[in-house]
C-alpha positions in Angstrom: 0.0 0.0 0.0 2.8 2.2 1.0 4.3 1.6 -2.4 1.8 2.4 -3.9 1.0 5.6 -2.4 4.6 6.5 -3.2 4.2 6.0 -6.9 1.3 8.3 -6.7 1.7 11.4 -4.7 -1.5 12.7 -6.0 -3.4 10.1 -4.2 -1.9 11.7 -1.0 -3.5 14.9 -1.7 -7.0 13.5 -1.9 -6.9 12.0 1.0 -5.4 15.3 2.7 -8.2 17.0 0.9 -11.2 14.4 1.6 -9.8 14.8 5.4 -9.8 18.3 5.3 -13.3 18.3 4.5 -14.3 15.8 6.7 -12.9 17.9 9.5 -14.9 20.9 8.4 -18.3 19.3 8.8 -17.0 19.9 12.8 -16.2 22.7 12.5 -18.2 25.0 10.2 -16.0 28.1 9.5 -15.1 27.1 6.1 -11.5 27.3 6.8 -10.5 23.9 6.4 -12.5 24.1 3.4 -9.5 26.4 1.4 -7.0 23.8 2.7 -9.5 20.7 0.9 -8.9 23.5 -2.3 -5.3 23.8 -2.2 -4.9 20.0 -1.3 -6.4 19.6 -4.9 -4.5 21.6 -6.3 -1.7 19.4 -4.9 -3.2 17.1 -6.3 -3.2 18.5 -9.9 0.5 19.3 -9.4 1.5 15.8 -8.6 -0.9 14.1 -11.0 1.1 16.5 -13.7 4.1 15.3 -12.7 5.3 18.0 -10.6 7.8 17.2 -7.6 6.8 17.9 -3.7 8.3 21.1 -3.7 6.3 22.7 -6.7 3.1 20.3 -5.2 3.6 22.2 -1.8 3.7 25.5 -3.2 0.7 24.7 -5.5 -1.2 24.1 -2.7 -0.4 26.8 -0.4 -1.4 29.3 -3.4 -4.5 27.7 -3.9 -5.1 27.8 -0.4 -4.2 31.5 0.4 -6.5 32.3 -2.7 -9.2 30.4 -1.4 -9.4 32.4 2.5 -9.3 35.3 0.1 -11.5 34.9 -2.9 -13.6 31.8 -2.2 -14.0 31.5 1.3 -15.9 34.9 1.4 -18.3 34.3 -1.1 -19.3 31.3 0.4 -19.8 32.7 4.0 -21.8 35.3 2.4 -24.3 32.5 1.1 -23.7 29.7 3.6 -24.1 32.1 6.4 -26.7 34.3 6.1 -27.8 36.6 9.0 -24.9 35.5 10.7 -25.3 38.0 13.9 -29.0 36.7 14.4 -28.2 33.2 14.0 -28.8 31.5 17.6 -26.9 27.8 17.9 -26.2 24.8 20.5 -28.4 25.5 23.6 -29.5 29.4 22.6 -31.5 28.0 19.9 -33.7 26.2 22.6 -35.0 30.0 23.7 -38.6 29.7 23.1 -39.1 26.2 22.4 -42.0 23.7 23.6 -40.5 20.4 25.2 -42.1 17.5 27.3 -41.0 16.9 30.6 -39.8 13.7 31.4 -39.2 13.4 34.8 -40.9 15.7 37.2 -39.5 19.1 37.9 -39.5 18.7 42.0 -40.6 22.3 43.7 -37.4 24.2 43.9 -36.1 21.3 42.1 -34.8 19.4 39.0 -35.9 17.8 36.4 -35.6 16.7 32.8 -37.4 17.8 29.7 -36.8 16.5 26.1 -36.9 18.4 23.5 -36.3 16.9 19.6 -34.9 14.0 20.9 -32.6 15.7 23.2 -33.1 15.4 26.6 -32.3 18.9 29.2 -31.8 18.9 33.1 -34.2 21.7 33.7 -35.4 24.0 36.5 -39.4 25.5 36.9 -39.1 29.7 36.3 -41.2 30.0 39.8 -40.1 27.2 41.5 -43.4 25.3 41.4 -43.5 21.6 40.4 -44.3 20.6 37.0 -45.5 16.5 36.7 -44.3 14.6 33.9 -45.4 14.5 30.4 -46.4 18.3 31.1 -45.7 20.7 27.8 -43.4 23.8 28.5 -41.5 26.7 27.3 -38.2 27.3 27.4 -37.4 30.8 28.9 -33.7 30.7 30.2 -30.3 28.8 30.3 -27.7 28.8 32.8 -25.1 26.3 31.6 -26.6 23.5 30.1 -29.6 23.5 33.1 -32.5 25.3 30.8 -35.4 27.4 33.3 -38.6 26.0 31.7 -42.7 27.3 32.3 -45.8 25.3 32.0 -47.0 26.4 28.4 
């Protein structure tokens, strides 16, 4: 396998690339995205017979052009509103779950909401039995202050 990998170089690259883009599905920022662009055009280099050198530079040009030409462009579209767009826990501000286990009197309990299930607090303190629907009007940490809805 090795050898063969050695005999093509440009194999290398798509690999570098195809990991590079695997790694921004975690991350979202399309960063890592310019390096899956230069690592293709690593890949071009090598497959054209270039040697590592010339395939390093080719990449880090393509990838320098792609934070500054591509990776703008596509933030504009992928990323729209971007200073109103809630994630993770914020985006549960607002939204109706079941609780699961009973929210004790000054207590905890657990709510699921989406499949997901919270450790949450009542907003006055009060019990709230199981299979009750609320709202979700706060978060400290990942404990979210729920109401009956």
């Amino acid at each position: 396998m090795i050898d063969y990998l050695s005999n093509n170089p440009w194999l290398i690259w798509i690999l570098v690339s195809m990991a590079c883009l695997i790694l921004e599905l975690g991350s979202g920022d399309l960063f890592l995205m310019c390096f899956a662009i230069g690592a293709l055009g690593g890949s071009l280099a090598a497959a054209l017979g270039g040697g590592v050198i010339l395939q390093i530079i080719v990449m880090a040009i393509c990838s320098l052009l792609s934070v500054y030409f591509i990776r703008p462009i596509a933030l504009k579209y992928l990323h729209k509103s971007d200073e109103n767009r809630v994630s993770n826990a914020d985006a549960l501000m607002g939204r109706e779950g079941r609780v699961s286990q009973t929210i004790e009197a000054d207590g905890y309990g657990r709510v699921a909401i989406d499949g997901d299930d919270w450790k949450a607090v009542s907003e006055d303190g009060e019990r709230i039995e199981k299979d009750s629907n609320v709202i979700v009007v706060g978060r400290e940490s990942i404990i979210i202050t729920v109401r009956k809805a």
